[in-house]
N, C-alpha and C positions, 0 to 999 in steps of 0.2 A: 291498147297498143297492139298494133298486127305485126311487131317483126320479133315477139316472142320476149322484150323486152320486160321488167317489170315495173308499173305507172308506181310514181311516187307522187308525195302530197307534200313532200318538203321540195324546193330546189336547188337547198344548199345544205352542208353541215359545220356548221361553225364550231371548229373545234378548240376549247379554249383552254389557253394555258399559262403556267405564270409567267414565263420571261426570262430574260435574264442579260447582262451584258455581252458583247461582242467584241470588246474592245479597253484597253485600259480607262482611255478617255468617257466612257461608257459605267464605269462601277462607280463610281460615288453619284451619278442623280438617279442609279439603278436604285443603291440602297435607300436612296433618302427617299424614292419612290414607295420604296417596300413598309419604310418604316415611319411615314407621314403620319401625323398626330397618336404615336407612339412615346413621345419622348425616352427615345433610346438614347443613350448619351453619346457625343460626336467619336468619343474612344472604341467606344464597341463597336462602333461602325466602319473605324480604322482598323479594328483587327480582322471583321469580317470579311473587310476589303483585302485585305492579307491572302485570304486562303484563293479569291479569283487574282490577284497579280501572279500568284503562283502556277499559275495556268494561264499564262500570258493576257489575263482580263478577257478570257472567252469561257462563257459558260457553257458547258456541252449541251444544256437543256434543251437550246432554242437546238442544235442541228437532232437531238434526239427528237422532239417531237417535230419535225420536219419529215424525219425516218417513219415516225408514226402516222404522220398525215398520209405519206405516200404509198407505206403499206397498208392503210384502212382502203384507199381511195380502189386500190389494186383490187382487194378483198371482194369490194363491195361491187365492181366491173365483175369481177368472176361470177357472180350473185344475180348478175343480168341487171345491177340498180347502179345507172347513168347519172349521179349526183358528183359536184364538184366534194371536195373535203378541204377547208380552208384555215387556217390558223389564223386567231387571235391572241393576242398575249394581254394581262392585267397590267405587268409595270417593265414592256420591253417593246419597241414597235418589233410587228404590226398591231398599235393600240386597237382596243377592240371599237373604239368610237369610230377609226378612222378606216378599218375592217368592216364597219355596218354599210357604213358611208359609200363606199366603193363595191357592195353587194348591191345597193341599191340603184348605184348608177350602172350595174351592168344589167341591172332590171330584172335581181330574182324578187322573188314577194314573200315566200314563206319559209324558215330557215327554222334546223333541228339544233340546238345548242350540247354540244357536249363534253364536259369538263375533261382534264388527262387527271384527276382522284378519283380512287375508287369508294371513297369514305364519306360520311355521313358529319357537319358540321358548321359555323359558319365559316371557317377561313377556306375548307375544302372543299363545301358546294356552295351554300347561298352567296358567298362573297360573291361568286361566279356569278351568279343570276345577276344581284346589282350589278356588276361593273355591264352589263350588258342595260339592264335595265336603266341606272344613271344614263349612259348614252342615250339610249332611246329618247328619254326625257328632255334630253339638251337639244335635242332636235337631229341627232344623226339616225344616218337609216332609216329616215321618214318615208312612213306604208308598210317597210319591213314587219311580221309579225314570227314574232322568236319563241322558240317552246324550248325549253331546257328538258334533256333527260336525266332520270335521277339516278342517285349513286349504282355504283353497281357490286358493293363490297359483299351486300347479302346473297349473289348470285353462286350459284356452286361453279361454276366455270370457272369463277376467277381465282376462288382456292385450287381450283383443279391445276391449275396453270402454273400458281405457285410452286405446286407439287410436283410439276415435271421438273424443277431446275434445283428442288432441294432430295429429292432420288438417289441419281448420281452419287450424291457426296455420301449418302448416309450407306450407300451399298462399298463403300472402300470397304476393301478387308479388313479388318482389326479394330474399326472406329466403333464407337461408342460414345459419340457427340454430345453435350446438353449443348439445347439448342435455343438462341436468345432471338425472338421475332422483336423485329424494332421497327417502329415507329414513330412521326414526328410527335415531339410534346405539344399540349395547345394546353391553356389557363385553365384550369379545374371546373371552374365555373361555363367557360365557354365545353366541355366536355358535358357536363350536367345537362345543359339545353340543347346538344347535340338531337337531332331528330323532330317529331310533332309534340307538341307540348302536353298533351293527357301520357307520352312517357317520360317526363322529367320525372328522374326520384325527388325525392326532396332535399331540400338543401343539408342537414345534417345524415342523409341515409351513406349507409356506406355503399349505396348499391352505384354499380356504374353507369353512366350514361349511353347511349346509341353508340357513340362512334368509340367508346374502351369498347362495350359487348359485340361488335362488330368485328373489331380487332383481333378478341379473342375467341373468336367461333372460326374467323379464315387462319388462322396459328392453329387451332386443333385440326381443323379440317384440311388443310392442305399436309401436315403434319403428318395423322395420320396415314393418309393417301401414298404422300411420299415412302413413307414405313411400308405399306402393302406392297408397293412396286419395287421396293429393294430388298424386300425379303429378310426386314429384321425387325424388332419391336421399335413399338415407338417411342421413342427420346423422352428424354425430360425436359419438357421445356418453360420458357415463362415469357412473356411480355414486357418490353421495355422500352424504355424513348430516350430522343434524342435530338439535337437539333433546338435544345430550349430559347429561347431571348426575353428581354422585356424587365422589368422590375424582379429582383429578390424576393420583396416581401410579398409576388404577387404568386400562390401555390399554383403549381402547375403540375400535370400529369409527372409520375416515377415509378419508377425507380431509372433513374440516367444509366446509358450501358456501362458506361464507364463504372459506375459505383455496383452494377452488378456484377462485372468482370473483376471487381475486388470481391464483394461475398462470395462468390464461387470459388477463388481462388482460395481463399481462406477455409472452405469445406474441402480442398483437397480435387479442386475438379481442373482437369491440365487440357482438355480438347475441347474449344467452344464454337461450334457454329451459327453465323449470326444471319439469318434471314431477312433482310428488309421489305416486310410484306407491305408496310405504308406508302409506298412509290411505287410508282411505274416505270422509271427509269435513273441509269447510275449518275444523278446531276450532281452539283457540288455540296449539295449535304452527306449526299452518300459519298462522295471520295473521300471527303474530309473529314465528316463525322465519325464515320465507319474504316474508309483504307485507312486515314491516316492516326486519329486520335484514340479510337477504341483499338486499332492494329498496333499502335505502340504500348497502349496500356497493356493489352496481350503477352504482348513480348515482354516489357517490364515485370510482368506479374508471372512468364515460364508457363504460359498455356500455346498449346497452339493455337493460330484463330482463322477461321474457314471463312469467305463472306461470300455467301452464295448473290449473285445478277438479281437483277430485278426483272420484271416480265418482258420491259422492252417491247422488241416486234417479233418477239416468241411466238413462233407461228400458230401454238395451241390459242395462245390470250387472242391472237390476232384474228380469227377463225371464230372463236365464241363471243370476242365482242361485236365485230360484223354481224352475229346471226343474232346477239340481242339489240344490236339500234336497226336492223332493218327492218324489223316489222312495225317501228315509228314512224320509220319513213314510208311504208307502202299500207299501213292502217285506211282502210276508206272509212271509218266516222269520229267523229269526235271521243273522247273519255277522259272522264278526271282519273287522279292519282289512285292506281291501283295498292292492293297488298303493295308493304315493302317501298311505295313510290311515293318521296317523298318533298316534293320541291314545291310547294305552294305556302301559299297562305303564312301565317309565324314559326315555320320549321325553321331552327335552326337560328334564333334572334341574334340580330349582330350585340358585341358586345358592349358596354354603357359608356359610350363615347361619341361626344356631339358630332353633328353631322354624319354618323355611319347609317342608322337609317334613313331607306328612300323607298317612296312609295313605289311601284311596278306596277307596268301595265298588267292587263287583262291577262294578257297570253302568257306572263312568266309564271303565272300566280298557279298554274297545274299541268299536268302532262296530257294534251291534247292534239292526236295527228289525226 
Protein backbone atom coordinates (compact mmCIF):
# COMPACT_ATOMS: atom_id res chain seq x y z
CA UNK A 1 0.00 0.00 0.00
CA UNK A 2 1.59 3.55 -0.90
CA UNK A 3 -1.14 5.80 0.71
CA UNK A 4 -0.02 4.62 4.26
CA UNK A 5 -2.97 2.51 4.52
CA UNK A 6 -2.60 -1.04 6.25
CA UNK A 7 -2.83 -4.26 3.58
CA UNK A 8 -5.22 -6.77 4.95
CA UNK A 9 -5.56 -10.46 4.00
CA UNK A 10 -9.17 -10.68 4.96
CA UNK A 11 -11.68 -8.43 2.92
CA UNK A 12 -14.35 -8.79 5.10
CA UNK A 13 -15.27 -9.44 8.88
CA UNK A 14 -18.33 -11.40 9.40
CA UNK A 15 -19.42 -10.68 12.59
CA UNK A 16 -21.64 -13.14 14.08
CA UNK A 17 -24.45 -12.98 16.31
CA UNK A 18 -27.54 -14.73 17.67
CA UNK A 19 -30.43 -12.70 16.51
CA UNK A 20 -33.28 -12.02 17.67
CA UNK A 21 -37.00 -10.71 16.84
CA UNK A 22 -38.12 -7.46 15.56
CA UNK A 23 -41.45 -7.67 15.64
CA UNK A 24 -44.35 -9.51 17.43
CA UNK A 25 -45.10 -11.36 14.27
CA UNK A 26 -41.41 -12.33 14.38
CA UNK A 27 -41.18 -14.16 18.17
CA UNK A 28 -42.66 -17.48 17.94
CA UNK A 29 -40.54 -18.86 14.57
CA UNK A 30 -37.64 -16.88 16.42
CA UNK A 31 -38.09 -19.23 19.40
CA UNK A 32 -38.86 -22.25 17.60
CA UNK A 33 -35.68 -21.40 15.60
CA UNK A 34 -33.59 -21.14 18.82
CA UNK A 35 -35.01 -24.19 20.15
CA UNK A 36 -35.23 -26.74 17.02
CA UNK A 37 -34.73 -30.38 18.12
CA UNK A 38 -34.66 -29.44 21.71
CA UNK A 39 -38.03 -30.57 22.64
CA UNK A 40 -38.74 -27.57 24.77
CA UNK A 41 -42.31 -27.75 25.50
CA UNK A 42 -44.81 -25.38 23.50
CA UNK A 43 -45.60 -23.62 27.27
CA UNK A 44 -42.14 -22.63 27.89
CA UNK A 45 -41.95 -21.20 24.83
CA UNK A 46 -45.17 -19.13 25.43
CA UNK A 47 -43.77 -17.73 28.50
CA UNK A 48 -40.44 -16.98 27.00
CA UNK A 49 -42.47 -15.15 24.39
CA UNK A 50 -43.94 -13.18 27.36
CA UNK A 51 -40.96 -11.51 28.33
CA UNK A 52 -40.18 -10.16 24.17
CA UNK A 53 -44.20 -9.10 23.79
CA UNK A 54 -43.31 -7.08 26.76
CA UNK A 55 -40.93 -5.06 24.69
CA UNK A 56 -43.22 -4.69 22.03
CA UNK A 57 -41.62 -8.11 20.18
CA UNK A 58 -38.22 -6.19 19.57
CA UNK A 59 -35.28 -7.51 20.73
CA UNK A 60 -32.64 -4.89 21.64
CA UNK A 61 -30.04 -7.48 20.49
CA UNK A 62 -30.16 -7.10 16.94
CA UNK A 63 -29.92 -2.83 17.17
CA UNK A 64 -27.14 -3.39 19.93
CA UNK A 65 -24.86 -5.47 17.86
CA UNK A 66 -25.72 -3.11 14.82
CA UNK A 67 -24.15 -0.35 17.41
CA UNK A 68 -21.25 -2.86 17.70
CA UNK A 69 -20.81 -3.48 14.12
CA UNK A 70 -20.60 0.27 13.43
CA UNK A 71 -18.42 1.05 16.30
CA UNK A 72 -15.70 -1.88 15.46
CA UNK A 73 -16.03 -0.87 11.70
CA UNK A 74 -15.05 3.10 13.01
CA UNK A 75 -12.31 1.61 15.33
CA UNK A 76 -10.78 -0.40 12.83
CA UNK A 77 -10.89 3.08 10.00
CA UNK A 78 -8.90 4.93 12.76
CA UNK A 79 -6.32 1.81 12.69
CA UNK A 80 -5.80 2.74 8.95
CA UNK A 81 -7.62 -1.05 8.28
CA UNK A 82 -10.23 -0.37 5.32
CA UNK A 83 -12.33 -3.65 5.96
CA UNK A 84 -16.16 -3.73 5.73
CA UNK A 85 -17.79 -5.25 9.41
CA UNK A 86 -21.00 -7.15 8.54
CA UNK A 87 -23.48 -8.80 10.70
CA UNK A 88 -24.83 -12.24 10.48
CA UNK A 89 -27.33 -13.62 12.85
CA UNK A 90 -27.81 -17.68 13.68
CA UNK A 91 -31.67 -17.54 14.13
CA UNK A 92 -32.62 -13.79 12.99
CA UNK A 93 -32.06 -12.45 9.34
CA UNK A 94 -29.62 -11.33 8.11
CA UNK A 95 -29.07 -15.42 8.08
CA UNK A 96 -25.68 -16.19 7.93
CA UNK A 97 -26.19 -18.42 4.67
CA UNK A 98 -27.91 -15.58 3.00
CA UNK A 99 -24.98 -13.07 4.45
CA UNK A 100 -22.13 -15.60 2.76
CA UNK A 101 -24.21 -15.48 -0.21
CA UNK A 102 -24.43 -11.80 -0.84
CA UNK A 103 -20.43 -11.41 0.42
CA UNK A 104 -19.70 -13.45 -2.40
CA UNK A 105 -21.62 -11.75 -5.03
CA UNK A 106 -20.17 -8.48 -4.17
CA UNK A 107 -16.93 -10.47 -4.91
CA UNK A 108 -14.91 -10.46 -1.44
CA UNK A 109 -12.89 -14.05 -1.32
CA UNK A 110 -11.44 -14.17 2.09
CA UNK A 111 -13.66 -13.34 5.30
CA UNK A 112 -12.36 -13.19 9.30
CA UNK A 113 -15.33 -14.57 11.28
CA UNK A 114 -16.02 -13.26 14.69
CA UNK A 115 -18.58 -14.25 17.17
CA UNK A 116 -20.24 -11.26 19.78
CA UNK A 117 -19.13 -14.31 23.02
CA UNK A 118 -16.45 -13.83 24.66
CA UNK A 119 -16.47 -17.60 26.17
CA UNK A 120 -15.22 -20.75 25.30
CA UNK A 121 -18.01 -23.60 24.46
CA UNK A 122 -20.24 -25.35 21.94
CA UNK A 123 -23.43 -23.00 22.17
CA UNK A 124 -20.98 -19.78 22.43
CA UNK A 125 -18.19 -20.53 19.83
CA UNK A 126 -18.30 -23.71 17.93
CA UNK A 127 -22.06 -23.49 17.20
CA UNK A 128 -20.79 -20.33 15.44
CA UNK A 129 -18.33 -21.96 13.21
CA UNK A 130 -21.07 -24.67 12.08
CA UNK A 131 -23.73 -22.27 11.32
CA UNK A 132 -21.12 -20.70 8.99
CA UNK A 133 -19.74 -23.89 8.07
CA UNK A 134 -23.33 -25.80 7.35
CA UNK A 135 -23.86 -22.87 4.97
CA UNK A 136 -20.72 -23.26 3.13
CA UNK A 137 -21.64 -26.72 2.70
CA UNK A 138 -25.13 -26.19 1.16
CA UNK A 139 -23.51 -24.32 -1.30
CA UNK A 140 -23.70 -20.47 -0.15
CA UNK A 141 -20.70 -18.41 -0.38
CA UNK A 142 -19.21 -20.54 -2.84
CA UNK A 143 -14.99 -19.65 -3.02
CA UNK A 144 -15.73 -17.62 0.14
CA UNK A 145 -12.80 -18.95 2.49
CA UNK A 146 -13.90 -18.22 6.43
CA UNK A 147 -11.46 -18.39 9.33
CA UNK A 148 -13.21 -17.81 12.60
CA UNK A 149 -11.34 -16.04 15.45
CA UNK A 150 -11.26 -17.59 18.91
CA UNK A 151 -12.74 -16.74 21.99
CA UNK A 152 -11.44 -13.85 23.55
CA UNK A 153 -12.54 -14.35 27.40
CA UNK A 154 -8.72 -15.41 28.36
CA UNK A 155 -7.56 -12.10 27.09
CA UNK A 156 -6.78 -9.55 29.94
CA UNK A 157 -8.38 -6.73 28.11
CA UNK A 158 -11.63 -8.02 28.38
CA UNK A 159 -11.58 -8.40 32.19
CA UNK A 160 -10.03 -4.93 31.94
CA UNK A 161 -13.04 -3.66 30.42
CA UNK A 162 -15.31 -5.32 32.78
CA UNK A 163 -13.58 -3.46 35.39
CA UNK A 164 -14.02 -0.03 34.20
CA UNK A 165 -17.95 -0.33 34.47
CA UNK A 166 -17.98 -2.27 37.85
CA UNK A 167 -15.28 0.82 39.51
CA UNK A 168 -17.77 3.37 39.80
CA UNK A 169 -20.19 1.45 41.82
CA UNK A 170 -17.83 -0.08 44.18
CA UNK A 171 -16.17 3.39 44.93
CA UNK A 172 -19.94 4.87 46.39
CA UNK A 173 -19.30 5.93 49.78
CA UNK A 174 -20.38 3.57 52.25
CA UNK A 175 -20.88 0.42 49.98
CA UNK A 176 -19.54 -2.72 50.70
CA UNK A 177 -21.11 -4.85 47.92
CA UNK A 178 -20.83 -8.89 47.60
CA UNK A 179 -20.70 -9.05 44.30
CA UNK A 180 -22.77 -11.97 42.14
CA UNK A 181 -20.79 -12.33 38.32
CA UNK A 182 -23.53 -14.04 36.27
CA UNK A 183 -23.43 -15.78 33.59
CA UNK A 184 -25.51 -17.95 31.14
CA UNK A 185 -26.23 -21.66 32.44
CA UNK A 186 -25.29 -24.24 29.66
CA UNK A 187 -25.85 -28.45 30.58
CA UNK A 188 -23.02 -29.69 32.80
CA UNK A 189 -21.88 -31.79 30.40
CA UNK A 190 -21.75 -29.40 27.61
CA UNK A 191 -19.40 -27.22 30.22
CA UNK A 192 -17.11 -30.48 30.72
CA UNK A 193 -16.17 -30.50 27.01
CA UNK A 194 -15.97 -26.88 26.86
CA UNK A 195 -12.47 -26.19 25.09
CA UNK A 196 -9.78 -29.02 23.32
CA UNK A 197 -10.27 -32.26 24.63
CA UNK A 198 -6.69 -33.40 26.33
CA UNK A 199 -8.56 -30.56 28.99
CA UNK A 200 -11.85 -32.24 29.67
CA UNK A 201 -11.75 -33.25 33.45
CA UNK A 202 -13.40 -36.38 33.73
CA UNK A 203 -16.73 -37.14 33.95
CA UNK A 204 -17.00 -37.73 37.67
CA UNK A 205 -13.91 -34.92 38.69
CA UNK A 206 -15.33 -32.11 40.51
CA UNK A 207 -12.90 -29.86 38.58
CA UNK A 208 -14.55 -27.33 36.11
CA UNK A 209 -14.44 -27.13 32.63
CA UNK A 210 -12.80 -24.31 30.14
CA UNK A 211 -15.66 -22.17 29.95
CA UNK A 212 -16.74 -22.33 34.39
CA UNK A 213 -12.45 -21.62 34.72
CA UNK A 214 -12.88 -18.97 32.24
CA UNK A 215 -15.70 -17.45 33.93
CA UNK A 216 -13.94 -17.49 37.05
CA UNK A 217 -10.45 -16.02 36.19
CA UNK A 218 -12.40 -12.69 34.12
CA UNK A 219 -14.77 -12.40 37.94
CA UNK A 220 -11.53 -12.32 39.88
CA UNK A 221 -9.65 -10.44 37.47
CA UNK A 222 -11.81 -7.66 36.54
CA UNK A 223 -12.89 -7.72 40.36
CA UNK A 224 -9.84 -7.15 41.49
CA UNK A 225 -9.01 -4.33 39.03
CA UNK A 226 -12.16 -2.60 39.71
CA UNK A 227 -11.17 -2.62 43.68
CA UNK A 228 -7.59 -1.06 42.64
CA UNK A 229 -9.19 1.74 40.83
CA UNK A 230 -11.83 2.61 43.46
CA UNK A 231 -9.58 2.49 46.17
CA UNK A 232 -11.32 -0.25 48.41
CA UNK A 233 -10.83 -4.06 49.01
CA UNK A 234 -11.94 -6.41 46.99
CA UNK A 235 -15.52 -7.72 47.50
CA UNK A 236 -16.74 -10.98 48.02
CA UNK A 237 -17.74 -12.45 45.31
CA UNK A 238 -19.03 -15.68 43.58
CA UNK A 239 -20.17 -16.97 40.28
CA UNK A 240 -23.67 -17.62 39.13
CA UNK A 241 -26.00 -18.36 36.13
CA UNK A 242 -28.86 -17.71 34.76
CA UNK A 243 -30.96 -17.74 31.78
CA UNK A 244 -31.34 -21.85 32.29
CA UNK A 245 -33.99 -23.91 29.73
CA UNK A 246 -34.31 -27.31 28.47
CA UNK A 247 -35.13 -30.53 30.57
CA UNK A 248 -35.25 -30.67 34.67
CA UNK A 249 -33.66 -33.82 34.85
CA UNK A 250 -30.97 -32.52 32.50
CA UNK A 251 -28.05 -30.96 35.40
CA UNK A 252 -26.92 -27.84 34.47
CA UNK A 253 -24.51 -25.20 35.48
CA UNK A 254 -25.54 -23.33 39.49
CA UNK A 255 -26.17 -21.99 41.51
CA UNK A 256 -29.27 -19.84 39.58
CA UNK A 257 -29.11 -15.96 40.96
CA UNK A 258 -32.02 -16.07 42.06
CA UNK A 259 -31.25 -19.06 44.72
CA UNK A 260 -28.09 -17.16 45.47
CA UNK A 261 -29.86 -13.86 46.26
CA UNK A 262 -31.80 -16.23 48.69
CA UNK A 263 -28.46 -17.66 50.66
CA UNK A 264 -27.15 -14.52 50.92
CA UNK A 265 -29.92 -13.07 52.13
CA UNK A 266 -30.29 -15.55 54.77
CA UNK A 267 -26.38 -14.84 55.93
CA UNK A 268 -27.48 -11.42 56.54
CA UNK A 269 -26.06 -9.83 53.33
CA UNK A 270 -28.60 -6.57 52.31
CA UNK A 271 -26.23 -4.79 49.18
CA UNK A 272 -25.69 -7.18 46.10
CA UNK A 273 -24.04 -6.25 43.08
CA UNK A 274 -24.65 -8.19 40.15
CA UNK A 275 -22.09 -8.15 37.30
CA UNK A 276 -23.04 -9.72 34.07
CA UNK A 277 -19.61 -10.70 32.81
CA UNK A 278 -21.25 -13.61 30.31
CA UNK A 279 -22.59 -10.98 27.64
CA UNK A 280 -21.62 -8.38 25.71
CA UNK A 281 -24.63 -6.60 25.81
CA UNK A 282 -28.12 -5.59 27.82
CA UNK A 283 -30.36 -8.16 25.41
CA UNK A 284 -33.43 -9.69 26.78
CA UNK A 285 -31.85 -12.09 29.06
CA UNK A 286 -30.28 -9.49 30.88
CA UNK A 287 -33.39 -7.26 31.09
CA UNK A 288 -35.37 -9.95 32.29
CA UNK A 289 -33.29 -12.33 33.83
CA UNK A 290 -31.47 -9.85 35.80
CA UNK A 291 -33.71 -6.15 35.75
CA UNK A 292 -36.56 -7.85 36.12
CA UNK A 293 -36.63 -11.52 38.00
CA UNK A 294 -33.32 -11.40 40.12
CA UNK A 295 -34.42 -7.19 40.84
CA UNK A 296 -37.68 -8.26 42.26
CA UNK A 297 -36.27 -11.27 44.18
CA UNK A 298 -33.95 -8.37 45.54
CA UNK A 299 -36.52 -6.40 46.52
CA UNK A 300 -38.66 -9.29 47.98
CA UNK A 301 -35.82 -10.59 50.03
CA UNK A 302 -34.72 -6.25 51.39
CA UNK A 303 -31.39 -6.29 49.78
CA UNK A 304 -30.44 -3.64 47.53
CA UNK A 305 -29.51 -4.66 44.08
CA UNK A 306 -26.94 -2.84 41.71
CA UNK A 307 -26.73 -4.39 38.17
CA UNK A 308 -23.73 -2.98 36.64
CA UNK A 309 -23.85 -2.59 31.91
CA UNK A 310 -22.40 -4.93 30.03
CA UNK A 311 -19.30 -3.88 28.01
CA UNK A 312 -21.36 -2.83 25.12
CA UNK A 313 -19.50 -0.26 22.83
CA UNK A 314 -17.57 0.72 25.97
CA UNK A 315 -14.88 2.42 24.31
CA UNK A 316 -12.03 0.58 26.43
CA UNK A 317 -13.69 -3.23 25.05
CA UNK A 318 -14.05 -1.33 21.89
CA UNK A 319 -10.24 -0.20 21.51
CA UNK A 320 -8.84 -3.62 22.91
CA UNK A 321 -10.95 -5.62 20.73
CA UNK A 322 -9.88 -3.81 17.51
CA UNK A 323 -6.28 -4.14 18.47
CA UNK A 324 -6.68 -8.00 19.09
CA UNK A 325 -8.68 -8.88 15.51
CA UNK A 326 -6.40 -6.61 13.71
CA UNK A 327 -3.37 -8.29 13.57
CA UNK A 328 -5.78 -11.44 11.93
CA UNK A 329 -6.55 -9.20 9.57
CA UNK A 330 -3.14 -7.72 8.55
CA UNK A 331 -0.95 -11.19 9.53
CA UNK A 332 1.10 -11.90 6.03
CA UNK A 333 1.50 -15.90 6.67
CA UNK A 334 -0.39 -18.56 7.51
CA UNK A 335 -0.72 -20.14 11.37
CA UNK A 336 -2.54 -22.59 13.30
CA UNK A 337 -4.12 -22.10 16.61
CA UNK A 338 -1.98 -20.44 18.97
CA UNK A 339 -1.75 -20.53 23.05
CA UNK A 340 -5.25 -20.07 24.24
CA UNK A 341 -6.66 -20.25 20.43
CA UNK A 342 -9.00 -22.59 20.19
CA UNK A 343 -11.50 -23.22 17.32
CA UNK A 344 -10.31 -26.12 15.32
CA UNK A 345 -10.55 -29.46 15.03
CA UNK A 346 -13.13 -31.38 18.12
CA UNK A 347 -13.04 -28.21 20.51
CA UNK A 348 -15.81 -27.93 21.94
CA UNK A 349 -18.14 -31.14 20.63
CA UNK A 350 -21.76 -30.31 20.01
CA UNK A 351 -23.85 -32.06 22.11
CA UNK A 352 -25.45 -35.73 21.61
CA UNK A 353 -28.14 -34.89 19.42
CA UNK A 354 -28.76 -36.11 15.67
CA UNK A 355 -27.83 -34.04 13.13
CA UNK A 356 -25.80 -31.32 15.34
CA UNK A 357 -22.63 -32.56 13.94
CA UNK A 358 -21.15 -31.35 10.51
CA UNK A 359 -18.21 -31.78 8.95
CA UNK A 360 -16.25 -28.16 8.17
CA UNK A 361 -14.20 -27.10 5.69
CA UNK A 362 -10.53 -26.72 5.68
CA UNK A 363 -10.35 -23.19 6.78
CA UNK A 364 -12.90 -23.32 9.79
CA UNK A 365 -10.91 -26.19 11.11
CA UNK A 366 -7.92 -23.27 12.69
CA UNK A 367 -7.03 -19.74 12.94
CA UNK A 368 -5.26 -19.06 9.84
CA UNK A 369 -4.56 -15.11 8.28
Amino acid sequence: MTDGRSAVTYDAILLLGFGGPESLAEVRPFLERVTAGRRIPPERLDEVGQHYVLLGGVSPLNAQNRALRDALAAAFAELGIEVPVILANRNSPPFVADVLDSLAADGHQRVLAVATSAYTSYSSCRQYREDVGVALAAGHGVALDVVKVPPFAEQGWFADAVADLVAPVLSEPGRRPFVLATTHSIPSSMARTSGPESEWPAVDSPEPGRYVRQHLAVAESALTTAAARAGVPVPPWRLVYQSRSGSPATPWLEPDINEALTELAAQGVADVVVVPIGFLSDHVEVIWDLDTQAAQTAHRLGQRFTRVATVGTNPRFIHSFTQYVAPFLTSSSARGPGPGEMCFGACCPPPSRPGAAVSLPPTMEGIRP
